[in-house]
DRENBARO-363904 format. One record per residue (C-alpha): residue in one letter; x, y, z. Coordinates in nm, 2 decimals. Example, Ala and Ser with C-alpha at 12.3 -4.5 7.8 and 13.67 -1.06 7.14 Angstrom:
<sites>
> resn|c1|c2|c3
> A|1.23|-0.45|0.78
> S|1.37|-0.11|0.71
</sites>
This chain:
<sites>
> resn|c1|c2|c3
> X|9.47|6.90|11.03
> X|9.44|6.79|10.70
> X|9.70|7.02|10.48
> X|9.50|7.28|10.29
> X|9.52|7.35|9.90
> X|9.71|7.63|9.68
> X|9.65|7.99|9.75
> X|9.63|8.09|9.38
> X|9.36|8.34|9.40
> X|9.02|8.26|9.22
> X|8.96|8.60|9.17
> X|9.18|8.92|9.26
> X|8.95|9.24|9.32
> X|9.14|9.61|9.34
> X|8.91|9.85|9.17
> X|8.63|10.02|9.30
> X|8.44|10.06|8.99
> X|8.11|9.81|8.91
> X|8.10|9.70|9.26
> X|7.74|9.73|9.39
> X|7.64|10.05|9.58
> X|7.34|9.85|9.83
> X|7.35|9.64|10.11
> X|7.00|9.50|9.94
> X|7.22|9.39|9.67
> X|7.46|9.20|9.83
> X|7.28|8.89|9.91
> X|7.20|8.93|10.24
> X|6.91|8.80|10.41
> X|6.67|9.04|10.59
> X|6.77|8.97|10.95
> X|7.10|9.09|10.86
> X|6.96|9.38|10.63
> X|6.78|9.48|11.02
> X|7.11|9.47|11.16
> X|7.27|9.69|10.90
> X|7.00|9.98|10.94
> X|7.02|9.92|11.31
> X|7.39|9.97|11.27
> X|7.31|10.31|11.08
> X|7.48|10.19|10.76
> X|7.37|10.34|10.47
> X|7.57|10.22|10.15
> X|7.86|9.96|10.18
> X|8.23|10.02|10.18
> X|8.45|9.90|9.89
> X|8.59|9.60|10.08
> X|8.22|9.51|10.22
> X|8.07|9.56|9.87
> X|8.37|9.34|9.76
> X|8.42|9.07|10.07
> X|8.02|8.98|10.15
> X|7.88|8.81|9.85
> X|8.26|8.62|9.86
> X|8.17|8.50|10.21
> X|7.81|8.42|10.15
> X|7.91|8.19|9.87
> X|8.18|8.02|10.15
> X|8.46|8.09|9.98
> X|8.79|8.15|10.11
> X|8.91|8.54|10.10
> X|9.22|8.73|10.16
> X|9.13|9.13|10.20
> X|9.34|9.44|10.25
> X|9.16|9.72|10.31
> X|9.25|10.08|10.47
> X|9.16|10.11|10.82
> X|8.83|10.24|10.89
> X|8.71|10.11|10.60
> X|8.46|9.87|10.77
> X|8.67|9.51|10.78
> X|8.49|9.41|11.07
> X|8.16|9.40|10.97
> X|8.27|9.31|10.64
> X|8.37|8.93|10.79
> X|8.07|8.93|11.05
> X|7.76|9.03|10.87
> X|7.80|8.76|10.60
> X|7.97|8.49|10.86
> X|7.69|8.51|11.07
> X|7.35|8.56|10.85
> X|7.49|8.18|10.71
> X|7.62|8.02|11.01
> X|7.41|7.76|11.20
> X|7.37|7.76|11.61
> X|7.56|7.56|11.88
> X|7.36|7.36|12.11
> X|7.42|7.38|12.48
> X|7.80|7.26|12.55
> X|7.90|7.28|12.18
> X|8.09|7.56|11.94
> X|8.25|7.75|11.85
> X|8.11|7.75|11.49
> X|8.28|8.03|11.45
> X|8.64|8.18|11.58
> X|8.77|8.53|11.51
> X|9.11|8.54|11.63
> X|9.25|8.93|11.65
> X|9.56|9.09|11.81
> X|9.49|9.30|12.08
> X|9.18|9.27|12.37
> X|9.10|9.65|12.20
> X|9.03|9.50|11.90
> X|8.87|9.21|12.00
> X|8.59|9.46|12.27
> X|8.54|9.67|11.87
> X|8.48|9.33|11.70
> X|8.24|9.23|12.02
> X|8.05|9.55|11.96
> X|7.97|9.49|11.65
> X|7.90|9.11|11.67
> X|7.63|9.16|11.92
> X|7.49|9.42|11.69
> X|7.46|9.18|11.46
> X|7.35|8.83|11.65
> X|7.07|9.11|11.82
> X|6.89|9.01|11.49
> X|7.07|8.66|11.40
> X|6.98|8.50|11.74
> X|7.35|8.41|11.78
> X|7.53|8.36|12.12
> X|7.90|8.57|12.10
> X|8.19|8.50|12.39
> X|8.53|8.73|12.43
> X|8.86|8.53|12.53
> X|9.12|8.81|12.66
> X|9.39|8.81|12.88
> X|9.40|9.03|13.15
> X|9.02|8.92|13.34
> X|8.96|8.63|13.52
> X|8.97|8.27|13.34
> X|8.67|8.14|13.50
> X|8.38|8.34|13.33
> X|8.55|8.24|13.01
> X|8.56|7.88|13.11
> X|8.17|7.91|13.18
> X|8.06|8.06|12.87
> X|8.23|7.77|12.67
> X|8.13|7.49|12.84
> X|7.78|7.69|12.78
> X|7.82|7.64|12.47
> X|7.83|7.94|12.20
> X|7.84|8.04|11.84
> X|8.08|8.27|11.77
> X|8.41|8.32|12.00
> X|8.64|8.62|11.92
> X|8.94|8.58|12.13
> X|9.34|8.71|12.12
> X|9.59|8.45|12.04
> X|9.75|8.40|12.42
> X|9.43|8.34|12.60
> X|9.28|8.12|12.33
> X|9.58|7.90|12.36
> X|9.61|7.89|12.74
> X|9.21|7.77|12.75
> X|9.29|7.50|12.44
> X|9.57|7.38|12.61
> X|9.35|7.32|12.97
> X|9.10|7.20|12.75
> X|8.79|7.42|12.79
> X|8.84|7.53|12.44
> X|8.76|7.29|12.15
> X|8.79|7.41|11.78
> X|8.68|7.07|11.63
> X|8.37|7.20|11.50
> X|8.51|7.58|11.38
> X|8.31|7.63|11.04
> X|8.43|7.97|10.97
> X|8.77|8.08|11.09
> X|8.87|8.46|11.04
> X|9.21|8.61|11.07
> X|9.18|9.00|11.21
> X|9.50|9.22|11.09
> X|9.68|8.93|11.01
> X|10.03|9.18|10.96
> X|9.97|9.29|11.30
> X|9.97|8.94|11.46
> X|10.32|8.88|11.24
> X|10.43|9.18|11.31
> X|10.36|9.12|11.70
> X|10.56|8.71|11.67
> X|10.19|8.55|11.67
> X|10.25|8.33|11.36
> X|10.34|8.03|11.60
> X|10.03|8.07|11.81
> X|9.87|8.14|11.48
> X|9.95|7.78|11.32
> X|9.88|7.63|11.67
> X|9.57|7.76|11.66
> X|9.45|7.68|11.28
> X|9.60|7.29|11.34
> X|9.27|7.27|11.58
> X|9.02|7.38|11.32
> X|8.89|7.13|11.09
> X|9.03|7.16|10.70
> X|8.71|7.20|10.56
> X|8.64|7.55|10.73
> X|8.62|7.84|10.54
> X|8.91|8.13|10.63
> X|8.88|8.50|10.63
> X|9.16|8.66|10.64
> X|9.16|9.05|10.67
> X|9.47|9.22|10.66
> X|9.59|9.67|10.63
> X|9.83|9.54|10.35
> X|9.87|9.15|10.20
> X|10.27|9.24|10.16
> X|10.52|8.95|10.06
> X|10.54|8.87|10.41
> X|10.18|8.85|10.50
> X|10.12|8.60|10.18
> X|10.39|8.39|10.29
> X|10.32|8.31|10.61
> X|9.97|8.24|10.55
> X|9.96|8.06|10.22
> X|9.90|7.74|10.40
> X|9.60|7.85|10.55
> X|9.34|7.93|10.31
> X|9.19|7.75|10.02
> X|9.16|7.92|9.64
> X|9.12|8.27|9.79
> X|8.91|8.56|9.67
> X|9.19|8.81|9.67
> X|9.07|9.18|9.74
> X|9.30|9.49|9.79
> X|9.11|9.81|9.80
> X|9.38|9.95|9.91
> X|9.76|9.94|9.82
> X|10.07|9.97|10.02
> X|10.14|10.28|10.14
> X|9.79|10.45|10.07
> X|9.64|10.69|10.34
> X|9.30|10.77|10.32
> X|9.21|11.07|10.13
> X|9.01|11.22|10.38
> X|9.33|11.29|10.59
> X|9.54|11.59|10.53
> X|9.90|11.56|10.63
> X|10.15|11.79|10.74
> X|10.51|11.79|10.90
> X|10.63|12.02|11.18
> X|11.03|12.05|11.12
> X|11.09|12.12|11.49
> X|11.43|12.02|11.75
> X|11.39|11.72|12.03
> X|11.40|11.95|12.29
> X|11.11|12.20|12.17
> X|10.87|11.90|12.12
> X|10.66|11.86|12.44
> X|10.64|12.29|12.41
> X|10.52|12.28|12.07
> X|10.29|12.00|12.17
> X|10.12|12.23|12.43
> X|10.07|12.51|12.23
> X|9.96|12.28|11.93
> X|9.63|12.18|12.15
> X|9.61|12.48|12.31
> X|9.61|12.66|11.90
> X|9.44|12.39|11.74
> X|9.22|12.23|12.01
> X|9.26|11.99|12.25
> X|8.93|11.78|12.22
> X|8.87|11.45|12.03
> X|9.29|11.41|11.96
> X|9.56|11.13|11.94
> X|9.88|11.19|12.02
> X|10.15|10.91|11.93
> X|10.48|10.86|12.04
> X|10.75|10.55|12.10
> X|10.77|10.37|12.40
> X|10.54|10.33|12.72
> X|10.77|10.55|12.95
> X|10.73|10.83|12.67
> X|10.38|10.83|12.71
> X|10.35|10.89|13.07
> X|10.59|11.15|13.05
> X|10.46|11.31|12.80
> X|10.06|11.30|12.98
> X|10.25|11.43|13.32
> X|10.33|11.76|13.10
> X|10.01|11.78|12.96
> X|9.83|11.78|13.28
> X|10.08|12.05|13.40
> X|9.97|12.22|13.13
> X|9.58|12.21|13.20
> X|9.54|11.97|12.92
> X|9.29|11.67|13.02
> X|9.48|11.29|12.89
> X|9.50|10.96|12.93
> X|9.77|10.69|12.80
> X|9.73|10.39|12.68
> X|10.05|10.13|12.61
> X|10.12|9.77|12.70
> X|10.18|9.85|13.08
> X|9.84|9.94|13.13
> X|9.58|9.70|13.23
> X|9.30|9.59|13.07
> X|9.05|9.76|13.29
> X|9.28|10.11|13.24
> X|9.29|10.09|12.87
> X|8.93|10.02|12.82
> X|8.87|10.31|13.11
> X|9.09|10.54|12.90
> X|8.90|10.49|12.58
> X|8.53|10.49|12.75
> X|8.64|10.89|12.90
> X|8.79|10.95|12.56
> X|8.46|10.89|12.40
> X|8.27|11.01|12.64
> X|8.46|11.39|12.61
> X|8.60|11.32|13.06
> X|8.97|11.37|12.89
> X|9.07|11.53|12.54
> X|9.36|11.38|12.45
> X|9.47|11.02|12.41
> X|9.83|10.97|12.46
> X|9.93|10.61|12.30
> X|10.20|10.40|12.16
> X|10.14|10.19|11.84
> X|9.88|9.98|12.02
> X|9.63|10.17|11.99
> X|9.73|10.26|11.59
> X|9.59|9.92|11.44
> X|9.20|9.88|11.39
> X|9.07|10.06|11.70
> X|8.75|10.27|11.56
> X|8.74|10.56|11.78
> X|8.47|10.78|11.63
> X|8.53|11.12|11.54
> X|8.86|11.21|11.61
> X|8.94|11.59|11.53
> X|9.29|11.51|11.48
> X|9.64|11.30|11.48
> X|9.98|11.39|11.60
> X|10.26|11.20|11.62
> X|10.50|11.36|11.85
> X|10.71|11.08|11.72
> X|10.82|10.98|11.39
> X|10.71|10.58|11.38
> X|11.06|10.35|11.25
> X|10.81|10.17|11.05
> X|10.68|10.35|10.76
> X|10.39|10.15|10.78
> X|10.25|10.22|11.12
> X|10.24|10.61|10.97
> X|9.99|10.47|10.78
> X|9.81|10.30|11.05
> X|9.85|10.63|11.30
> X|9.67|10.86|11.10
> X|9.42|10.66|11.02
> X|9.29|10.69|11.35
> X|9.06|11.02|11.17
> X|8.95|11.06|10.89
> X|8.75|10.73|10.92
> X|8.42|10.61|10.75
> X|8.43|10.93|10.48
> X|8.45|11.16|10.74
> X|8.82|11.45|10.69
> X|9.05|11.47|10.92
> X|9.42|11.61|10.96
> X|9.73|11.47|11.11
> X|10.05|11.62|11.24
> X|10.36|11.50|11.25
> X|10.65|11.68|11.42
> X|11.01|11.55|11.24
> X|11.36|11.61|11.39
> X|11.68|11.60|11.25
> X|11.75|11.26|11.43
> X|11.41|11.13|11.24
> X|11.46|11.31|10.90
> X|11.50|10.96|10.76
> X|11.20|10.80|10.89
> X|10.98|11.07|10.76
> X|11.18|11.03|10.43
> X|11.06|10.65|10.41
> X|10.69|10.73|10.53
> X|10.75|10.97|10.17
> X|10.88|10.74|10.00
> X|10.64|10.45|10.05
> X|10.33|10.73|10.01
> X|10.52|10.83|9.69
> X|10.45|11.21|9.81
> X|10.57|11.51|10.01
> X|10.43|11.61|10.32
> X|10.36|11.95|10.30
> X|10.48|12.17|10.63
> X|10.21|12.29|10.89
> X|10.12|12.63|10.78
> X|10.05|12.77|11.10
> X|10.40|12.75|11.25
> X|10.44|13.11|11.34
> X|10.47|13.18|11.72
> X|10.58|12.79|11.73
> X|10.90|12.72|11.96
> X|11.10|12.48|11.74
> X|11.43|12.49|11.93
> X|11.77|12.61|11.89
> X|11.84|12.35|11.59
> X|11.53|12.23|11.40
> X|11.47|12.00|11.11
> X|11.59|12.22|10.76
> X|11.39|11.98|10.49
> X|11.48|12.05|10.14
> X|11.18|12.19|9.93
> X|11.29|12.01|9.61
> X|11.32|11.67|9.78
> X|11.11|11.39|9.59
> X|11.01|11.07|9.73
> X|11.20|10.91|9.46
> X|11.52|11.05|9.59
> X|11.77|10.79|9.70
> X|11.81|10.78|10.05
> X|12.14|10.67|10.27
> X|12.18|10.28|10.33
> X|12.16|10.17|10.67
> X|12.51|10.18|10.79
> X|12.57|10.54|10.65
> X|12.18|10.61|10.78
> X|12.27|10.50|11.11
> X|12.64|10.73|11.14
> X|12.43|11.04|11.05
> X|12.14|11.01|11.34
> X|12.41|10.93|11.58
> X|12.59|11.21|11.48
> X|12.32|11.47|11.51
> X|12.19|11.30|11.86
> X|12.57|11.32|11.98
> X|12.50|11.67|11.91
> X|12.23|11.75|12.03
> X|12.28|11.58|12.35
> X|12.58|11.84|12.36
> X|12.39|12.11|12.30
> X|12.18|11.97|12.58
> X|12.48|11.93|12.85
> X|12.61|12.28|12.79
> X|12.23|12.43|12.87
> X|12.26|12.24|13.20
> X|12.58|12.33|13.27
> X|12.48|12.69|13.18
> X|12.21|12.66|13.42
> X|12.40|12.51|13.73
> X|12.66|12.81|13.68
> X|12.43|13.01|13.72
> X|12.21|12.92|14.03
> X|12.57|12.88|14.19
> X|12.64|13.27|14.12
> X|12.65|13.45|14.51
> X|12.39|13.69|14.53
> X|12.43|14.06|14.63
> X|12.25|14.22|14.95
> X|12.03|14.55|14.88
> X|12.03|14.80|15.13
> X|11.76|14.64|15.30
> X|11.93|14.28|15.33
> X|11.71|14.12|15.09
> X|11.89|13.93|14.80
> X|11.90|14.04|14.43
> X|11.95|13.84|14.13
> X|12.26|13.84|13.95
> X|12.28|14.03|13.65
> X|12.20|13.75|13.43
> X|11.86|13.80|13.29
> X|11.56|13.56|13.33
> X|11.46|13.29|13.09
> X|11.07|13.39|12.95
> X|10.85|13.15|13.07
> X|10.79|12.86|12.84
> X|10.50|12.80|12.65
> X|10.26|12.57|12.81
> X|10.34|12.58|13.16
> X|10.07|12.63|13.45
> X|9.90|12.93|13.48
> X|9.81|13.13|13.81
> X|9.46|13.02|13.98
> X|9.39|13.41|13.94
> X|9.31|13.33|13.54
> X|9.35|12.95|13.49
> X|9.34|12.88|13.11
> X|8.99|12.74|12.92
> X|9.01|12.44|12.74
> X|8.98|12.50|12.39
> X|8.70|12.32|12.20
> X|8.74|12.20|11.84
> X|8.49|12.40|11.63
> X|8.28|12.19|11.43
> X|8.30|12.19|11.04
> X|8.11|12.44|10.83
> X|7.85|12.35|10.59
> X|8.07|12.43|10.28
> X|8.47|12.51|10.26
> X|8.49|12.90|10.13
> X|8.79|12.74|9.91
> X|8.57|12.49|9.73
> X|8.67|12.20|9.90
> X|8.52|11.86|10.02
> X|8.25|11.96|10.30
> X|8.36|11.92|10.63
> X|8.72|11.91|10.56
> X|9.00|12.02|10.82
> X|9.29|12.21|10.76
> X|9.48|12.42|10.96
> X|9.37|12.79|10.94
> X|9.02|12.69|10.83
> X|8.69|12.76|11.09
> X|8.62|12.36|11.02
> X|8.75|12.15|11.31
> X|9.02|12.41|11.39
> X|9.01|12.65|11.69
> X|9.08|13.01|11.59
> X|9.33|13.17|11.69
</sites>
């Protein structure tokens, strides 16, 4: 590959203001206009207003853009309304390469919207399904291939896949494929492309990191960042839940059960996490579903398709479902987990509050993950506010104590003194936690007393209360609650159709 120019942007676009308001205005032709109002699009985003007449023109562009801000058909509209069609055995002309097979099935969707009205010819390389099919549709021959970076290089390197004749590259959430140890795969990849393609490259943030990885890759770049590090969507309301380890899977419960358990996203750390934390759910009459990295292919896609189709509630997931999944309408986020990354906070609760429609996020905080909420502050360069309907709650013998006067600009402990403070309060909690089970095995190895008629009675101790959340008798099994839907105007004055907690819109009463 021939080695590509500077990246020393062109032109560098991060306002908002004087950037056209019509699709009709962007230089589209009218196929792709047909596509649009198939699409039900009515006015552009920022970073489609901004990204299509740069595309159209065949120039190089680096975007960042908040998720849900519509990046994918920001890259395919104008790609495809200008690129030509492969003849039988030839292509691709085009090659989106994207992280995850989720993402790549969202940016399928979409392309097939599209080459309905562009006559193109669109073919998915995944892991996870059978090679052969694959193999077919290349030899074939096809326009556009979307594909994830493992597959892609398994079928160039048996040689069913040749990018000799890529026009138009495009790099999907090019900071999650760093972020996931792609960038070898990534330069492997762009080596097979000619030099003289053009190069997308959409991104949730173009941080130091991202920029210097990449720089090799694209030519005199339209830079564009709608968006800047660290910037949720406005449409989201936040909140924190100050809560102890040990109350979080109650809290949880009676959180869905309060708030509605219908259209919501529930994030925590780690794979095993999630199918614990679905078990209790179900225990709890809550319908779920997990998705992580140790399901297949066929059971994430299965989980998503009930999800949308209302079969389960609740969507249980680890950080693979955080980055550029468009799941439409979801009432709400909680993360039952405090993310180590600042950044994937970001990410999480953009999961609502997509396309200009309001929604809310949750995020329960320990003392253990004080610090990690500090830094998701910090980088936002705001407070979280505390959930407001925490009454009734259980929070545990030892919750979260936030200071009220905190700012984001306070300075926070270095890593090594960070580190000696969480494993001092998880020392002690796991104390706390061995003397409750040790409390508990006393007990059950009391000797019981006879009555007078020989049956057994309970020591003196008194029994616990039943927790919140657990199974209820068949006699009166427990209704799912459904998330109202919005009113048509806030009695407070604000935004139509925002959520907040307490409110009628998208919030069960109580």
């Amino acid at each position: 590959m021939a080695k590509r120019r500077s990246t020393t942007a062109s032109t560098t676009i991060t306002a908002e203001k004087d950037l056209p308001t019509r699709f009709e205005d962007l230089g589209l032709s009218n196929r792709a206009l047909a596509a649009v109002s198939d699409m039900g699009y009515e006015a552009p985003t920022p970073v489609q207003a901004a990204s299509i007449p740069a595309a159209l023109a065949g120039t190089d562009v680096m975007a960042a853009a908040q998720t849900g801000t519509g990046k994918t058909a920001a890259f395919l509209l104008p790609t495809l309304d200008r690129l030509g069609h492969a003849r039988h055995g030839q292509g691709p002309l085009m090659l989106v390469v994207t992280p995850t097979r989720e993402l790549a099935a969202q940016i399928e969707e979409v392309a097939n919207a599209i080459c309905a009205h562009t006559g193109h010819t669109a073919t998915v390389l995944v892991g996870g399904v059978s090679y052969e099919p694959q193999r077919a549709a290349l030899r074939k021959g096809c326009d556009l291939v979307v594909a994830t970076p493992g597959r892609l290089i398994d079928l160039i390197n048996s040689g069913d896949c040749n990018l000799s004749q890529v026009e138009t590259l495009v790099l999907d959430e090019a900071d999650r494929m760093l972020d996931m140890g792609f960038l070898p795969d990534m330069r492997r990849i762009v080596a097979k492309t000619p030099a003289s393609r053009q190069t997308l490259l959409f991104s949730a943030t173009l941080s130091d990191d991202v920029l210097d990885n990449t720089k090799s890759l694209v030519n005199n770049p339209v830079r564009i960042e709608i968006a800047h590090k660290g910037t949720a969507a406005e449409t989201i309301d936040q909140y924190v839940l100050p809560i102890s380890h040990e109350a979080k899977n109650d809290a949880l419960i009676e959180i869905l059960h309060r708030e509605g358990a219908e259209r919501v996203i529930v994030f925590v750390r780690g794979k095993h996490r999630a199918d614990s934390v679905c078990r209790r759910l179900r225990k709890a009459g809550i319908e779920c579903a997990p998705i992580h990295s140790n399901r297949n292919q066929n059971q994430r896609a299965s989980a998503l398709r009930r999800f949308a189709d209302g079969e389960v509630g609740v969507l249980v997931a680890t950080d693979i479902l955080a980055r550029g999944i468009d799941i439409p309408n979801v009432a709400y986020v909680v993360n039952l987990d405090v993310p180590s990354d600042a950044e994937d906070y970001i990410h999480r609760i953009g999961r609502t509050g997509r396309a200009g429609e309001y929604g809310w996020a949750l995020t329960f905080a320990t003392p253990e993950e004080e610090f990690d909420l500090r830094d998701i502050e910090q980088l936002m360069g705001k407070n979280i506010p505390v959930y407001p309907r925490a009454q009734g709650i259980p929070l545990g013998e030892k919750p979260l104590v936030l200071d009220p006067n905190r700012t984001p600009a306070d300075r926070l402990p270095g890593k090594k003194e960070r580190k000696k403070l969480v494993d001092e309060r998880r020392e002690e909690r796991m104390a706390r936690t061995a003397e409750i089970v040790a409390s508990r095995s006393q007990r059950k190895a009391q000797p019981q007393r006879a009555t007078s008629k020989g049956r057994p009675v309970e020591s003196a101790i008194p029994p616990e209360k039943p927790k919140a959340g657990r199974r209820h008798s068949k006699a009166a099994p427990r209704q799912r609650t459904q998330v109202k839907r919005p009113e048509t105007a806030d009695r407070a004055g604000r935004p139509q159709g925002r959520r907040h907690p307490g409110d009628h819109g998208g919030m069960a009463r109580r």
